[in-house]
N, C-alpha and C positions, 0 to 999 in steps of 0.2 A: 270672815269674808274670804272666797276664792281668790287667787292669784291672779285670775283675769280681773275680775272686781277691782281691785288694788291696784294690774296692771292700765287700769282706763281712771281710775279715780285720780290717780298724777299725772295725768295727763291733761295739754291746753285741754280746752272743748271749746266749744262754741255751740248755745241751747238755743232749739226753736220754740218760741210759746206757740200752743194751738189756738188759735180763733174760729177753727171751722172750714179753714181752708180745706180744697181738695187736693192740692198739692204741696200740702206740709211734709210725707215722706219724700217726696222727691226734693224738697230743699234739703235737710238732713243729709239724704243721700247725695246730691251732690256735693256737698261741705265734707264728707267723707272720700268721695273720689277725688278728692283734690288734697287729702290727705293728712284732715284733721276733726280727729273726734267728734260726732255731734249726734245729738238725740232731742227729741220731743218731750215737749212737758205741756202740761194744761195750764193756759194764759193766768188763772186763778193760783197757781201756785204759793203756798206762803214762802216769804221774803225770807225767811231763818233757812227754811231748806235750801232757797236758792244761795244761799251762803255759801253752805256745805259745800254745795257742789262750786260755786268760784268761777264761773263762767269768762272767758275769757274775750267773749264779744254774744250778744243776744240777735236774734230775726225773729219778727215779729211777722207772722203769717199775714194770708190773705186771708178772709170769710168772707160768709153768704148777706154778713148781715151789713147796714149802712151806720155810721158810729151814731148819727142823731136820732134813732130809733131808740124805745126805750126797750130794756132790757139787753140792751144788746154789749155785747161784753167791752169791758171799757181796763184802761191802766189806773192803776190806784195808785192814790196819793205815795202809799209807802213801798211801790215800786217807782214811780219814778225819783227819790227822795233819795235811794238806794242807788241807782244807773248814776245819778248825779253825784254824790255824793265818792261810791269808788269808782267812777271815771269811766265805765263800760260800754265800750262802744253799741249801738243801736243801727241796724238796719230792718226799718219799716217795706215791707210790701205789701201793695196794692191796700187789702184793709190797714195792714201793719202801716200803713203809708200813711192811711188817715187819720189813724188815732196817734200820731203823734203830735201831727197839726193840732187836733181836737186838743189833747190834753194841756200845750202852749200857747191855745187860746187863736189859734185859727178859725177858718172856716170853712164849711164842705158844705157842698150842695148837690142836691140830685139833677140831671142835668137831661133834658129833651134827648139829645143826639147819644148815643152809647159808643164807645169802642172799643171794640170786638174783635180779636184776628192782629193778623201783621200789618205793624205801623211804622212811618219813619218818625227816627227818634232824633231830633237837630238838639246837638250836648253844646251849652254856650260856655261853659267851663270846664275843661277837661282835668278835673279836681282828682283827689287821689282814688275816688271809686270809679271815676272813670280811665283811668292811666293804659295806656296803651289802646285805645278807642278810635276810631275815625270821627270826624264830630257830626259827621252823619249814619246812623246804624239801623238795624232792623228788629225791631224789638214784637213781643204779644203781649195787647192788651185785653184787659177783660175788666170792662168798668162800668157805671152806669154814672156813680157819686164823683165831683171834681174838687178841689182845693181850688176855692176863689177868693179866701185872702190869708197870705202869709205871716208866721207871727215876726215878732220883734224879735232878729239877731236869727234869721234864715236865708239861706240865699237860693234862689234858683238856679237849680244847674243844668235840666233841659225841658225841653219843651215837644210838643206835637202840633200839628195842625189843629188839633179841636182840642188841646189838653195844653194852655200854658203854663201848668206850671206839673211836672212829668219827673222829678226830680229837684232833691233837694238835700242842703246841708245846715248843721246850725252851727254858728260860727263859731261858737265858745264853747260846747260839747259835743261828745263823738255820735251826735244824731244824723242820721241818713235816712234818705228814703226815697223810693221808687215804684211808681205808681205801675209801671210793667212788671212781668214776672222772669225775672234773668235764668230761673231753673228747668223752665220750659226750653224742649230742643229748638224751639220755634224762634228763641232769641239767641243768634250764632253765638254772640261771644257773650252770654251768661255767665257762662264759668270764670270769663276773663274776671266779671264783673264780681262775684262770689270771690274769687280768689283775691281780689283788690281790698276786699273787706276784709278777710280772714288774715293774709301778709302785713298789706300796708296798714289798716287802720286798727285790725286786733291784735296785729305781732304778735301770732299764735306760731309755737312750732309746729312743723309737721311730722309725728310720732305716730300717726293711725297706720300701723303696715301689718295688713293680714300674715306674713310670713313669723313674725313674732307674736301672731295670736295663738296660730296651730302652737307652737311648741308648750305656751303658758296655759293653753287649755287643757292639754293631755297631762299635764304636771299637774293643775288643779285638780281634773277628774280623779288620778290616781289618789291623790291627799285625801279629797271628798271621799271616795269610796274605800280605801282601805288596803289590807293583803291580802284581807278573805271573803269581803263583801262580795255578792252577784246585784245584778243589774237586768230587769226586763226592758226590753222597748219594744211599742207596737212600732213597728214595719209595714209601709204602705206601698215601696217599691217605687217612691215620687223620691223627688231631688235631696227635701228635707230631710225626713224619716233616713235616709239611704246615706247620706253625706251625718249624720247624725251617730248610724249606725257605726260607720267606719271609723270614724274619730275617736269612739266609746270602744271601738276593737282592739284598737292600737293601742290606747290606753292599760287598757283590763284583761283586753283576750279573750279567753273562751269563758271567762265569769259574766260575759255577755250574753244573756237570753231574748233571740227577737222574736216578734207574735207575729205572725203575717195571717192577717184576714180576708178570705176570697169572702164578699158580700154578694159575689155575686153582680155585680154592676161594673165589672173592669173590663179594660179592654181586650179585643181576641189574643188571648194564650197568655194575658199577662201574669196567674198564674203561676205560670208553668217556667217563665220566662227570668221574674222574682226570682224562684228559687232556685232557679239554674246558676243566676248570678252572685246569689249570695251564698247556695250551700256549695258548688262546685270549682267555682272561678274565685272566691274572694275564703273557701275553708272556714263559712263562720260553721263551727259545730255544732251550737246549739240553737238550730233554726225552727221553729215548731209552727206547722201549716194547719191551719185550722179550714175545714170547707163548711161554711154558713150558709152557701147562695141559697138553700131552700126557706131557710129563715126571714131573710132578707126580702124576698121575692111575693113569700105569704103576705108577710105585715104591709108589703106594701100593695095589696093587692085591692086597686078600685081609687086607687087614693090620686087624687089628681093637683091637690094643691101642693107648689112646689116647697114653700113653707114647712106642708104639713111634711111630706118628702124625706127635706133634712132633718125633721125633729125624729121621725120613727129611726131611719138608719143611722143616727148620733146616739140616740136609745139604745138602740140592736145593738150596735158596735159596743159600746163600753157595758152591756149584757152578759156579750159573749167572750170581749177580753177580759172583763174579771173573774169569770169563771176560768180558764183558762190560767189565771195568773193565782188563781187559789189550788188549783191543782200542782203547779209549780213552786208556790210556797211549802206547798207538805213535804213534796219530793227534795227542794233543799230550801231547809230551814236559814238558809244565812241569805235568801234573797231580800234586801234593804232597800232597793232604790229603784222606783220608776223612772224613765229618761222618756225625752218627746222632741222632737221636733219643734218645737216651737224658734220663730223665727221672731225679729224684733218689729215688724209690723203687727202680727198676731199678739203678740203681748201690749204693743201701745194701744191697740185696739179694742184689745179682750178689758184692757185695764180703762176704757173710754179716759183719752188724754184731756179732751175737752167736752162739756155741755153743748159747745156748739158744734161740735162732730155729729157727722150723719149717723145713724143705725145701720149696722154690717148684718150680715146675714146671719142668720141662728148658726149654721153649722162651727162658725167660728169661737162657738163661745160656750163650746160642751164642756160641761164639770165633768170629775171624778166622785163617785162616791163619796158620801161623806164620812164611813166608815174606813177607807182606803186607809191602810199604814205606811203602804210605802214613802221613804223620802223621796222628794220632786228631783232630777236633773235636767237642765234646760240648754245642752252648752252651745246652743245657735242663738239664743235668747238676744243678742247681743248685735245680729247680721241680720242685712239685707240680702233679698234671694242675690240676687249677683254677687255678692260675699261667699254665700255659700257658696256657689256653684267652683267658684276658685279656691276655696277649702276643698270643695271635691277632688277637683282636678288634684292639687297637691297631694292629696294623701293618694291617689291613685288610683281613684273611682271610675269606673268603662266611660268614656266621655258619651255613649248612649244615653246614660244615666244621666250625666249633666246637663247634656245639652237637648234632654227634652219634653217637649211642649209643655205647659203647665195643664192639670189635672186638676178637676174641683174635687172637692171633698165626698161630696155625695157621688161620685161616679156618673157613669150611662143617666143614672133615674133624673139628673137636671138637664139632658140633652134629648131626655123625650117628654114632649108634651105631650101632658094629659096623664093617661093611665099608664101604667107598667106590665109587662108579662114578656113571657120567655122569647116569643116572635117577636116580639117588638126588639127586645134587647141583642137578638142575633142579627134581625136587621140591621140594625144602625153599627151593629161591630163591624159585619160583613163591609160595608159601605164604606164607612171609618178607615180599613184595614184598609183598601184602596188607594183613597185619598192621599193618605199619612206615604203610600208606596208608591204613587206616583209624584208626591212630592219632596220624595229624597230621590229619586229617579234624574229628577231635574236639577235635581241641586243647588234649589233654595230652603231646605226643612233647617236651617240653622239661621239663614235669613230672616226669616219668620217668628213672629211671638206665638201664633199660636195657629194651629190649622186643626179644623174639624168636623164633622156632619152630625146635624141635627134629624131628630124622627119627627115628623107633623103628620098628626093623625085626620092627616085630610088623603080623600082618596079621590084622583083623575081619572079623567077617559085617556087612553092612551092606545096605540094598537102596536101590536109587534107580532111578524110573518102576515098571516090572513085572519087573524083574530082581535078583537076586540077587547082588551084589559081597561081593569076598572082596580087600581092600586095607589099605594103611599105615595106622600110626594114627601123626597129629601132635601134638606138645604145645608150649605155649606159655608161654612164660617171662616175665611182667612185674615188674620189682622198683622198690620205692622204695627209694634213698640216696644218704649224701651224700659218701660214700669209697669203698666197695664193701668197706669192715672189715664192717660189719652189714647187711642188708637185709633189710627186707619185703615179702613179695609184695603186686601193688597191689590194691587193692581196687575195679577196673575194676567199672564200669556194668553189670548184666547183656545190656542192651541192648544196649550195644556187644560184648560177648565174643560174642552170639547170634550177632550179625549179623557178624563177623569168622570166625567158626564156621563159616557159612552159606556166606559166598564162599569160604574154603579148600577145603570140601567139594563146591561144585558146581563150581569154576572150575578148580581144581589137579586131574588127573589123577594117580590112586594113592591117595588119601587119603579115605576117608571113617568119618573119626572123629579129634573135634578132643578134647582134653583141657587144662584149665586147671590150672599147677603152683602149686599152695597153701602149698610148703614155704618158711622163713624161712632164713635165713643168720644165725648157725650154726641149728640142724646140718647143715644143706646147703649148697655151694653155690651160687653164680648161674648157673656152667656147668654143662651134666650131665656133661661131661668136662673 
């Protein structure tokens, strides 16, 4: 076991079971921003394991399902036998909220009227989860199912206008629950509320501090790999891969081999921009650039479903890095160990924490060969992106790099509908490159989760001088957030979309007609593929 392994295995935690909720990494994550250990496991979990691990208070997500459905994931006998037994505190949300009624012999009902959106929350006991509260607040709900009778030895702690009973305690064990979601931005003092539970009723210490993870990982990595062991990593030039890279440098050095794959589908000059930054500015030596885009470009030539899309260039790519990394095995024989980027939502994800978690998209869940010898290194395995991003910053990554915008996997090819080829991909760079520069112009691109232009292979009547044009029409995608669970589109400047409008239209060749995407996450959304 690694040193980091070790260093979080003594440490409090506090575990979320999954039920299917869509906002189970954002609970985790907040339980960690406030400065104690926490991770996700699937609701099914066996009881021995959850031993091991010793949890030092449990949250019990929200899901899609209603508890008196059948099949729908329920607590067993020999978890709650367990909670009760070593004294573990329990905080229920929303679903997490109903199945603990269910399981004490309450009752839930599906209920005519729904609530939806921001509620006032009237707290009639300002108990210790709610300690520091006004006893009137603002909370999001998101419910259909209500708790219509309470069991024996529970008390109500707050209420709603259409939700009497919105909160609760049991008096003789450390069960909680709340039918709002306190880890949504949209209820101000959430964290107050989280941190109420983790302090006062889990008497968890707070031990989670990124400054003493950089030092115990680079100690690990060097144990793990050796004196004379080398290390490849693909290098994609995004946050991960790049804050991955540097960590692994510092550690090992120049026994460090990165791959960087131009597919072909990146953005204008990135490239060139990559390698500027890692072979010139940061001295990694052995930096090895491979040019694919004809490859990439072929295969995907006609292919319109985005599905199919991510499977061909997930294909391509681990095609062309293991030949690449079989050419580098001969030249030195002591290379031992793949490293990746993976990040700890990609792994709970890739490792499906729950049956009732949604389906992520294929690109997330590309194997390696099954012949592959190398040993795996993962050392982000562990972080959320905003984790990383401040590992970045520490080890002393160009803050361009940190701070921006997230990048799908698949590149350009999910930002153009329909087919792919070369025009299509220069247009939407050309476009892109704009956007992206008029919005650090202005001096919101750090503001912002994500800014970008889409290809739509629809073409307008338009005129520009005394001519008549018959070309693409672009759209532009801006969102605020602070995970990419929810998003709102931003509420840009008119003056800036004009004038951003204006240069795509006269500067970019193909396009004259710009469109601004109005739509929120859910029900859309941030990619249009």
């Amino acid at each position: 076991m690694s040193y980091v392994k070790k260093y979080i295995l003594y440490m409090d935690k506090i575990i979320v079971l999954d039920f299917g909720g869509q906002y189970c990494h954002l609970i985790a994550r907040r339980i960690r921003d406030l400065g104690v250990y926490s991770e996700i496991l699937p609701f099914n979990i066996e009881i021995n394991k959850l031993k091991i691990i010793n949890p030092k208070g449990i949250i019990l997500s929200g899901g899609p399902n209603s508890v008196y459905d059948d099949n729908s994931p329920q607590l067993t006998e020999e978890f709650s036998n367990y909670i009760l037994k070593e004294k573990i505190p329990i905080l229920g949300i929303c679903y997490g909220f109903h199945l603990i009624i269910n399981k004490f012999g309450g009752k839930i009902e599906s209920k005519e009227f729904k609530e939806y959106g921001l509620t006032e929350l009237n707290i009639s006991s300002l108990d210790e989860i709610f300690d520091g509260l006004d006893q009137t607040e603002t909370v999001w709900m998101s419910h259909g199912d209500q708790v219509v009778k309470i069991p024996k030895d529970f008390e109500i702690l707050a209420s709603t206008n259409k939700c009497p009973i919105a909160a609760y305690k049991n008096k003789n064990n450390l069960l909680y629950g709340v039918q709002f979601h306190p880890e949504v931005k949209h209820t101000p003092k959430g964290d107050v509320i989280l941190n109420n539970f983790i302090k006062n009723i889990a008497k968890t210490n707070k031990e989670w501090k990124l400054e003493n993870w950089i030092e115990k990982e680079i100690e690990s990595i060097r144990s793990q790999v050796g004196n004379n062991k080398k290390v490849i990593l693909g290098l994609s030039g995004g946050v991960d891969s790049s804050v991955a890279a540097i960590l692994l440098h510092k550690a090992i050095g120049d026994r460090l081999h990165c791959i960087f794959v131009n597919n072909g589908l990146l953005r204008k000059n990135e490239e060139s921009e990559v390698q500027k930054t890692f072979k010139d500015k940061l001295n990694f030596k052995n930096f090895h650039y491979i040019d694919a885009e004809q490859n990439f470009i072929k295969k995907l030539e006609n292919i319109v479903d985005p599905e199919e899309k991510r499977r061909i260039i997930g294909h391509e790519f681990i095609k062309v890095f293991e030949k690449k990394t079989r050419e580098l095995e001969k030249e030195y024989p002591d290379i031992e160990y793949l490293a990746q980027g993976t990040i700890y939502p990609d792994r709970v994800e890739t490792a499906a924490t729950s049956k009732s978690a949604a389906k992520i998209k294929s690109h997330h869940n590309l194997t390696l060969p099954e012949d592959m010898t190398l040993k795996l290194i993962e050392p982000l395995s562990d972080l959320y992106k905003d984790e990383v991003r401040k590992i970045g910053l520490s080890l002393g990554l160009p803050e361009d790099i940190i701070n921006r915008h997230p990048f799908p996997g698949p590149g350009l090819a999910v930002r153009i509908i329909g087919a792919i080829n070369k025009e299509r991909l220069n247009i939407l760079r050309d476009a892109d490159t704009i956007l992206i520069e008029e919005i650090k112009k202005a001096g919101i691109y750090n503001q912002i989760w994500q800014a970008f232009c889409v290809f739509l292979p629809l073409k307008t009547v338009g005129i520009m001088g005394d001519f008549r044009t018959y070309e693409y029409l672009c759209a532009i995608r801006i969102v605020e957030s602070l995970d990419a669970m929810t998003a709102n589109f931003a509420k840009i400047n008119w003056d800036l979309l004009e004038k951003i409008s204006s240069r795509i239209i006269n500067e970019v060749k193909g396009i004259n007609r710009v469109v601004y995407d109005i739509s929120n996450k859910p029900p859309a959304t941030i990619e249009f593929e």
